[in-house]
C-alpha positions in Angstrom: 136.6 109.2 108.7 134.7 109.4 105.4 132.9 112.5 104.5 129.0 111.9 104.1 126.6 113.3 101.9 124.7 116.3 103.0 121.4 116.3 102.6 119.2 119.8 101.5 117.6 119.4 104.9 121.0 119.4 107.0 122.4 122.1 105.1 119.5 124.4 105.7 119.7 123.5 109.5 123.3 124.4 109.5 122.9 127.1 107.4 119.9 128.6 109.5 122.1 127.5 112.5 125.2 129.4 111.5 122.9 132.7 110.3 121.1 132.6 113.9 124.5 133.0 115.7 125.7 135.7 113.4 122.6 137.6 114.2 123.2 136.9 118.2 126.5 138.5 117.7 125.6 141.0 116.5 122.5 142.3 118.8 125.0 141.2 121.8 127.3 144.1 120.5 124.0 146.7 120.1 123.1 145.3 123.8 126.4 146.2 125.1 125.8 149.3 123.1 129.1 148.3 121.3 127.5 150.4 117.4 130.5 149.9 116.1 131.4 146.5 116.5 127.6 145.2 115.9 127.9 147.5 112.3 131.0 145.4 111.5 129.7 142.3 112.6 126.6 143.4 110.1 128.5 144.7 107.5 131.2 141.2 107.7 127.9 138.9 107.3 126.7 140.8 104.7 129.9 140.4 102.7 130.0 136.7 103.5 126.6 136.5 101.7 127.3 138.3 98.8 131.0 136.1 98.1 128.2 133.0 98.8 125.3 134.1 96.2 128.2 135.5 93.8 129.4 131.3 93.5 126.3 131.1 90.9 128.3 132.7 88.6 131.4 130.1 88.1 128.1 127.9 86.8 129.9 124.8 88.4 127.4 123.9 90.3 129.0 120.8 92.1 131.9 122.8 93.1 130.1 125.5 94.4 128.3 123.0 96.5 131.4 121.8 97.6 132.6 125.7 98.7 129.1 126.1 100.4 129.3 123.5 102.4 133.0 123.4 103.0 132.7 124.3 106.8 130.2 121.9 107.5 132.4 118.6 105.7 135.5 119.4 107.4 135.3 121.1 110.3 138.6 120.9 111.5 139.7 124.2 109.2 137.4 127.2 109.0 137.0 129.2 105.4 137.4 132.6 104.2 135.6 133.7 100.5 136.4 136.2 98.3 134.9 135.6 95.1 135.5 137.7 92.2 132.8 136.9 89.4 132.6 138.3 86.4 129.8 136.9 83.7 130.7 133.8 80.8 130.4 134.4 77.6 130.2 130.7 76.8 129.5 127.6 78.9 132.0 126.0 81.4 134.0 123.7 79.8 135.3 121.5 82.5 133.2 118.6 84.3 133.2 119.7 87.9 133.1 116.3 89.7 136.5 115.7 89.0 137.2 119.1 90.4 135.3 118.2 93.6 137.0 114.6 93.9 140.2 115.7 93.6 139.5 118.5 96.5 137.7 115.8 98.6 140.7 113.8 98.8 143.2 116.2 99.5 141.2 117.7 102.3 140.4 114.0 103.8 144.1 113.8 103.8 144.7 117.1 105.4 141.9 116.3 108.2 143.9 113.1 109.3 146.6 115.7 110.5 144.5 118.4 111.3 145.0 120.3 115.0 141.6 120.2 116.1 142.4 122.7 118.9 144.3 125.4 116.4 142.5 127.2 114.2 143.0 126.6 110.4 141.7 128.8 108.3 141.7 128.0 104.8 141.4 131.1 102.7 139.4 130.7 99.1 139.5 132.9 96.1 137.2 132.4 93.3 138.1 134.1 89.9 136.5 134.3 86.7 136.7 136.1 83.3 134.5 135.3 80.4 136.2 132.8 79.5 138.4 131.6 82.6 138.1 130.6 85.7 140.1 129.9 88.5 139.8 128.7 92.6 142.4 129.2 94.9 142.4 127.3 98.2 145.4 128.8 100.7 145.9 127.4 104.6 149.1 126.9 106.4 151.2 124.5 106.0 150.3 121.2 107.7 152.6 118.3 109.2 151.3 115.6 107.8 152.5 114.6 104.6 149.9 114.2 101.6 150.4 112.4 98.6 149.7 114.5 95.8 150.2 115.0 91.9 149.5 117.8 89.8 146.5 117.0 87.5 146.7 118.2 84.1 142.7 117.7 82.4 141.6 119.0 78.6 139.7 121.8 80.4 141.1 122.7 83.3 144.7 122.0 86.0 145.1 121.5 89.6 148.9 122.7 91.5 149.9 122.9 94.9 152.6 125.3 95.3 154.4 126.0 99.1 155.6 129.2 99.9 156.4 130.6 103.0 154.7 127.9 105.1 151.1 128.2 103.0 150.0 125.3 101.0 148.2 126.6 97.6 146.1 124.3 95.6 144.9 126.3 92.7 142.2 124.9 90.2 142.0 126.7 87.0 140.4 126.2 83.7 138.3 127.4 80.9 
């Protein structure tokens, strides 16, 4: 299966689509007069959106595509954010379709042995300093095997590293 290109009209629909059904969560909770699982639900969503608008800052604008619309691509595995952004100094250094291609093929490998009835969540951390940067993709480990190589760029590395059953790819640069 080959991933195809979304277009800005089938992302908004999913987006829209995936907003809508946070919101029905959380005015099912207030209907069952759950306050204080509809305030987390709130509270969750608004955290979601915040590691979301924060991706501006890594100012790789493919890649953050790529993070945006990770759950929409493959949806086999599921995502988790956390982005931690602080401000460049100076202007990205590495080319980010690289970055991207390298992700895209080791997540079209992983879908070929993904369990579509187990949920695989894949959780991402995003890192910067002023002049670093860093993206951290962590899931459990999967049984298909994957060919892969450690890429060593001018401005930037990709490793997997396995440790207790979690596959890390980490992506850094500067």
């Amino acid at each position: 299966m080959k991933k195809s290109e979304l277009t800005v009209r089938d992302a908004m629909k999913f987006a829209r689509h995936d907003f809508l059904n946070e919101l029905q969560l959380i005015l099912m909770h207030m209907d069952l007069n759950n306050v204080p699982e509809a305030r987390r639900k709130l509270l969750e969503a608004t955290e979601c959106m915040r590691n979301d608008s924060q991706l501006s800052g890594l100012d790789m604008p493919a890649l953050e595509t790529w993070i945006l619309t990770f759950d929409w691509n493959y949806s086999a595995f599921s995502k988790q954010l956390k982005t931690t952004i602080v401000h460049k100094k100076f202007a990205r250094k590495a080319d980010d379709q690289p970055i991207v291609a390298v992700l895209d093929d080791v997540f079209q490998q992983l879908i070929k042995g993904a369990d579509p009835y187990t949920d695989c969540m894949v959780n991402i951390l995003v890192t910067t300093t002023s002049d670093e940067w860093e993206v951290s993709l962590s899931l459990p480990g999967q049984t298909a095997p994957i060919v892969w190589n450690d890429v060593q760029e001018k401005d930037w590395t990709a490793k997997l590293s396995i440790e207790n059953e979690y596959w890390t790819f980490t992506i850094r640069g500067h």
